[in-house]
N, C-alpha and C positions, 0 to 999 in steps of 0.2 A: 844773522838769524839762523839758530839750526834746523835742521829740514823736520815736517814732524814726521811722527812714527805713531803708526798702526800695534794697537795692543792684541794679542791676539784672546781667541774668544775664549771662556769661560766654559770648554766643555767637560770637564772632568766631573764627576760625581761626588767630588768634595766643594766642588765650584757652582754648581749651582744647576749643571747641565743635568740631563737623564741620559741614561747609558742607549745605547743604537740597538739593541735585543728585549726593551723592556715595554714594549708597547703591548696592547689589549689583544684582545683574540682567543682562538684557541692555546694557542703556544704559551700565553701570560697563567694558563690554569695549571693545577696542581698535577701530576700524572693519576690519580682517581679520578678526579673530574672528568678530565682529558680519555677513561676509560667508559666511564658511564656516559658521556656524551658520543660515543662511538660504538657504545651499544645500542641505544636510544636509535639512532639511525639507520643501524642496520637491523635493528625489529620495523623501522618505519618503512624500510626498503622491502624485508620480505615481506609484509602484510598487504603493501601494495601488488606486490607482485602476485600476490596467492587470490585475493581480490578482484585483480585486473582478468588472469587467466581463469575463475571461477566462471565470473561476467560474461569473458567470451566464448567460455566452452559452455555454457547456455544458452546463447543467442546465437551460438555458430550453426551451421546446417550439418546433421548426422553424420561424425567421424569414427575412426578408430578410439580415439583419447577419448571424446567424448561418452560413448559407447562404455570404455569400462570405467568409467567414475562417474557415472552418469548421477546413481541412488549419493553419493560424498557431495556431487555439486549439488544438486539437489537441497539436499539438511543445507546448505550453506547457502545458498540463492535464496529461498523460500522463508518466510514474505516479503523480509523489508528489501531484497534487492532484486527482485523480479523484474526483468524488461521483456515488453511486449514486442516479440520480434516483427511481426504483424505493421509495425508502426515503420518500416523499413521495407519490410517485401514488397514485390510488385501490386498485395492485393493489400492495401491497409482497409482498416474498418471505417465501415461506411454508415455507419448505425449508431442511433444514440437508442440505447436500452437501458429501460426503468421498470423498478419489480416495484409492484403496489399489492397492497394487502387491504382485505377485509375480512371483519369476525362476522359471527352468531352471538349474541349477545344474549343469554335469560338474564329475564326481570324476576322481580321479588314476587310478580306476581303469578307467577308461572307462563307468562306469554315469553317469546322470541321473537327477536329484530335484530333483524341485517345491517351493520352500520355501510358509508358508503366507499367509495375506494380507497383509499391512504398511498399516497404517493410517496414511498421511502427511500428510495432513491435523489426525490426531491429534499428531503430533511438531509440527507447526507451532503448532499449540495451549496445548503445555506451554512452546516455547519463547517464547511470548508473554505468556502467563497469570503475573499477578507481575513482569514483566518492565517497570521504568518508562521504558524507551529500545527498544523491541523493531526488531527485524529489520523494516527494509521485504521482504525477501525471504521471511521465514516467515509475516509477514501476506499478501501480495499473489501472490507469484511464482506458486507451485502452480494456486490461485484462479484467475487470470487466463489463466493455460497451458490449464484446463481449461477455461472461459468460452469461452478461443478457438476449442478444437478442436470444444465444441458446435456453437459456432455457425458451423463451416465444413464441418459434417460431417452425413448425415440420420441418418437413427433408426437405417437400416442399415449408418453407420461409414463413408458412401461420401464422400467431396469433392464440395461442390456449390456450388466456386467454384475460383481458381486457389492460393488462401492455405491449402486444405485437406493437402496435403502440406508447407507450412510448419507450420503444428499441428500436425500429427504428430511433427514430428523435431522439434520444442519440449517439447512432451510427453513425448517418449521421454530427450533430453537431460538434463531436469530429475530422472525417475524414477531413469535412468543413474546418475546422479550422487549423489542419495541412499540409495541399495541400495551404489554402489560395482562394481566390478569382479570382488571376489569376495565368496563368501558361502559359512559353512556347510564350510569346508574344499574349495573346487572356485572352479571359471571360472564365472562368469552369461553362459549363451550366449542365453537370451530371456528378454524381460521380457512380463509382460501388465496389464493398467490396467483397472480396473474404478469406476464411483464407485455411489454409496452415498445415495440422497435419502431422507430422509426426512421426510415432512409435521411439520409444529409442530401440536399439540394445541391443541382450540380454549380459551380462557380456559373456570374453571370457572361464569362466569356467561351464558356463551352457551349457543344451545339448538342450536349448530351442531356436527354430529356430521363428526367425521375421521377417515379411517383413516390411522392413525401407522403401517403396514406399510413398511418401507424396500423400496424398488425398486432394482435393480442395475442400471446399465448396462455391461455385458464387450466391453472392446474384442479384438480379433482379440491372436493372439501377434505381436511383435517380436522379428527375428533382431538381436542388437546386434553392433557391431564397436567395436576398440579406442577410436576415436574419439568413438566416443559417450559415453564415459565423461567425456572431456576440456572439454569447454564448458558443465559447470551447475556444481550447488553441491557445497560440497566431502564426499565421499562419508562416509557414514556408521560403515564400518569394517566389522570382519566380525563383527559380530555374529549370535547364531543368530535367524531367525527363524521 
């Protein structure tokens, strides 16, 4: 009997094999490919980088860098990438703040009536709440309208800078806009803006005592005119409130 024998294998490329260099990947692409997919990455690499470093020199605490590209990072943070450094500091916010509004209302028949408070802050809440794409405007706009006009305005509602009558008619714009032009069967001839702080209770293992009494702050009345209806969000309808 002769011994058997082993054939050997079929690796050749006329034989049936694939060659040892011919698998997938980058390397299996054309040299264009191979270029535009090496560009593609390194724009993916600097935009993170210009992003990341935007971010931080935002929410870092007052440097040299930050100091002279303050107004660049700025345009580039402002709105959609705004982080609340506040939510990290020693002192985070301790308050839940809601702006509510009420009109002046004339009737047809020359009388006036006051509707009652409107909690806008609250509408901005449900349209969020469940919401898995929500409004940058029902998260941000209101919030930040009022942030502004705090912070350009003193305890007595006066401006105490040049951007304090820009607050205002931002403020008013935005309320405008959600009440609508009329209300209640009548014309909205003034609006008035009040918000609503309330402290956050202390966790129930702290021995630290809060008062959770909500404080008002009531801004003066606003006489509105047509216009002011025209430039914020789209009005809410006539509903009674």
């Amino acid at each position: 009997m002769e011994p058997a024998t082993i054939s050997p294998r079929a690796d050749g490329p006329g034989e049936g094999g694939g060659s040892a260099d011919s698998g997938g990947g980058i390397a299996s692409l054309s040299p264009v490919s191979r270029f535009l997919v090496a560009a593609a990455v390194s724009v993916a690499v600097v935009a993170s980088a210009v992003h990341l470093g935007a971010v931080f020199l935002h929410v870092a605490p007052a440097n040299t860098v930050s100091k002279q590209y303050d107004a660049a990072v700025d345009d580039y943070v402002y709105p959609e990438f705004e982080q609340n450094w506040k939510l990290f500091a020693p002192n985070p916010l301790q308050q839940n703040v809601a702006v509510h509004a009420r009109a002046e209302v004339l009737l047809g028949d020359g009388r006036r009536t006051t509707t009652g408070w409107v909690d806008l802050t609250a509408e901005d809440f449900r349209a969020v709440r469940h919401n898995p794409a929500p409004s940058h405007i029902n998260q941000n706009e209101l919030r930040r309208a009022w942030d502004f006009y705090v912070n350009s305005h003193d305890e007595e509602n006066r401006p105490n800078g040049t951007r304090g009558e820009l607050s205002s008619q931002y403020v008013k714009n935005i309320v405008c806009g959600r009440l609508g032009p009329r209300l209640n069967g009548g014309e909205v001839v003034r609006i008035q803006v009040r918000s609503a702080a309330t402290p956050v209770a202390s966790p129930k293992w702290s021995s630290e005592k809060v008062n959770t009494q909500t404080a008002y702050r009531v801004l003066p009345w606003w006489t509105v005119e047509p216009e002011d209806f025209g430039t914020a969000a789209p009005a809410a309808g006539e509903d009674a409130r």
